[in-house]
C-alpha positions as CSV (number, residue, x, y, z in Angstrom):
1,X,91.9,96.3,119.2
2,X,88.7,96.8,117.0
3,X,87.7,95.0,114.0
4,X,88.9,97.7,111.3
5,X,92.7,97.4,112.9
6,X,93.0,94.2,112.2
7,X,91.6,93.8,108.9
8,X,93.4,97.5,107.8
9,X,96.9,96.0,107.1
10,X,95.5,93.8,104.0
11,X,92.0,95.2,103.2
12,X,93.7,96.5,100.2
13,X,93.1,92.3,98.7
14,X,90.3,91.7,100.6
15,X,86.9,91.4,98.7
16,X,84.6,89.8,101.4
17,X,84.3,88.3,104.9
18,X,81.5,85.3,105.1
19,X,80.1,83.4,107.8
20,X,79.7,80.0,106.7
21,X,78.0,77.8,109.7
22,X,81.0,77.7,112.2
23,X,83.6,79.3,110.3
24,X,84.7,82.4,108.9
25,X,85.9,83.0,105.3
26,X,88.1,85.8,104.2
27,X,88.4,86.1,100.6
28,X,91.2,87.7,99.2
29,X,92.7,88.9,95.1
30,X,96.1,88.9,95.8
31,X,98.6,89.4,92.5
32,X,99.2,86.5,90.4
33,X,102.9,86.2,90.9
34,X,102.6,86.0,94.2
35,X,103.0,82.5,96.1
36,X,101.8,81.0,99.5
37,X,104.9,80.0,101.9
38,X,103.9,75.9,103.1
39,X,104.9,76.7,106.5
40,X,102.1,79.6,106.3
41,X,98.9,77.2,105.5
42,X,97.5,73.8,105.7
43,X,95.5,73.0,102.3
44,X,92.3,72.6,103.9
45,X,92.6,76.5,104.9
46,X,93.4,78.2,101.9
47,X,90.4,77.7,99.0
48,X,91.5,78.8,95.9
49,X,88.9,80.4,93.5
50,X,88.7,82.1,90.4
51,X,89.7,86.4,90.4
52,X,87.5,88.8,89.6
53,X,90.7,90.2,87.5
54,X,92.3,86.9,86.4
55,X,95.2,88.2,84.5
56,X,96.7,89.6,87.0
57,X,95.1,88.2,90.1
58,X,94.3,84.9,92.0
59,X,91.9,84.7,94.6
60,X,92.0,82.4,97.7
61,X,89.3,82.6,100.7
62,X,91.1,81.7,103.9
63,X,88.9,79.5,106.4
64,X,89.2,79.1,110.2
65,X,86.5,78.5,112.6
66,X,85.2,80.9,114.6
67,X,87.3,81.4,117.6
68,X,89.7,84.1,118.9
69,X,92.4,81.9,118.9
70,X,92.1,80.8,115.1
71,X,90.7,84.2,114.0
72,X,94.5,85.6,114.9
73,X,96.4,83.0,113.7
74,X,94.5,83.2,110.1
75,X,95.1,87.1,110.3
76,X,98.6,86.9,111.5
77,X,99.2,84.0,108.5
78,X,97.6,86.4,106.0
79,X,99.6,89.1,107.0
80,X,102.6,87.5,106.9
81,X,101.4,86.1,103.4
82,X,101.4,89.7,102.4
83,X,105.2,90.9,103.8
84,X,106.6,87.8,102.7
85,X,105.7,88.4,99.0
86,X,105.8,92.3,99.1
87,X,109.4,91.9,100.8
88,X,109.9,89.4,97.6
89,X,108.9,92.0,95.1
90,X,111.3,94.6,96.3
91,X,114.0,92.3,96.8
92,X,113.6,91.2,93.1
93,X,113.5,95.2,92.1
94,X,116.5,95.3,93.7
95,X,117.7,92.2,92.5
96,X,117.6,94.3,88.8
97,X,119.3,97.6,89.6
98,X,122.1,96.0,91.5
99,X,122.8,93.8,87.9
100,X,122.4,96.9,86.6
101,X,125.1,98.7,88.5
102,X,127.2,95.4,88.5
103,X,126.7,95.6,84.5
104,X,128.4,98.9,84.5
105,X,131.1,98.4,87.2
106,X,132.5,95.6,85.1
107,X,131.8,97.4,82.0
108,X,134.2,100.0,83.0
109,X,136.5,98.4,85.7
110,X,139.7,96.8,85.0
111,X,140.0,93.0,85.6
112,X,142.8,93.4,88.0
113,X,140.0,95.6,90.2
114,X,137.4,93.4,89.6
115,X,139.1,89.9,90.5
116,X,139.2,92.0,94.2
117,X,135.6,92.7,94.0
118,X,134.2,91.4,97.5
119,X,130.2,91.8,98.5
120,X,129.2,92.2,101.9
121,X,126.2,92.0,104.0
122,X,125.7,94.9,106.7
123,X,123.1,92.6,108.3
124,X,122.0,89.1,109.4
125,X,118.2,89.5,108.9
126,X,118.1,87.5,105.5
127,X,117.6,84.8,107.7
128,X,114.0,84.8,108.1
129,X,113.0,84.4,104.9
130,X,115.0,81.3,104.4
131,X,112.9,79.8,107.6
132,X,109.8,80.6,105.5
133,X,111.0,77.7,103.0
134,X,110.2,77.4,99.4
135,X,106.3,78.8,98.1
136,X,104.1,76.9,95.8
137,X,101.6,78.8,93.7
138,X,98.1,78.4,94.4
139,X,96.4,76.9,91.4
140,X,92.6,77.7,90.7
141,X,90.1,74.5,91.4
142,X,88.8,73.1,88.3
């Protein structure tokens, strides 16, 4: 695999690569809202810093020496930084429209019908986000 492929899937937040003595540095501008999972990264990674677009953005440089083992971890972690919180979006999106529809079921449904209202799950992948356990928002270094 070449450089580019492994830097495609987020180049979209990245702003720069650095080589700072042993280690590498990739500095990212991800969105505000978005939060980093604990189990992703240790605090001595992840560097926050202040966004080139700071109403809407944060930015964090993500540190690992400079070795192919810790170069693919710190690219696997960002990437899964990225799904986790993009997966979060939609979810809450969805979240929205299904109140939405729910508002207008019980809006027009009798209570008889709706005391039999059920919900159901078609699959038992929700469980991988709940592995992730809880996110705590990177704050910007004084």
């Amino acid at each position: 695999m070449n450089f580019y492929s492994n830097i495609e899937p987020f180049i979209e937040y990245l702003l720069s690569i650095r080589k700072l003595e042993n280690y590498f540095s990739f500095d990212l501008e991800i969105p505000k809202t978005w939060g980093m999972p604990k189990s992703l990264a240790q605090t001595e990674q992840v560097v926050p810093f202040e966004s080139q677009q700071p109403t809407t953005h944060k930015g964090i440089s993500v540190v690992c020496e400079i070795t192919n083992e810790e170069i693919e971890k710190t690219i696997s972690m960002i990437l899964k930084l990225i799904k986790v919180n993009r997966e979060r979006e939609e979810k809450e999106i969805l979240f929205k429209e299904v109140v939405a529809d729910l508002k207008k079921t019980f809006e027009s449904t009798d209570l008889d019908s709706l005391k039999k209202l059920n919900f159901y799950i078609e699959n038992e992948d929700a469980k991988e986000l709940e592995d992730e356990g809880p996110t705590e928002t990177i704050g910007l270094v004084e």
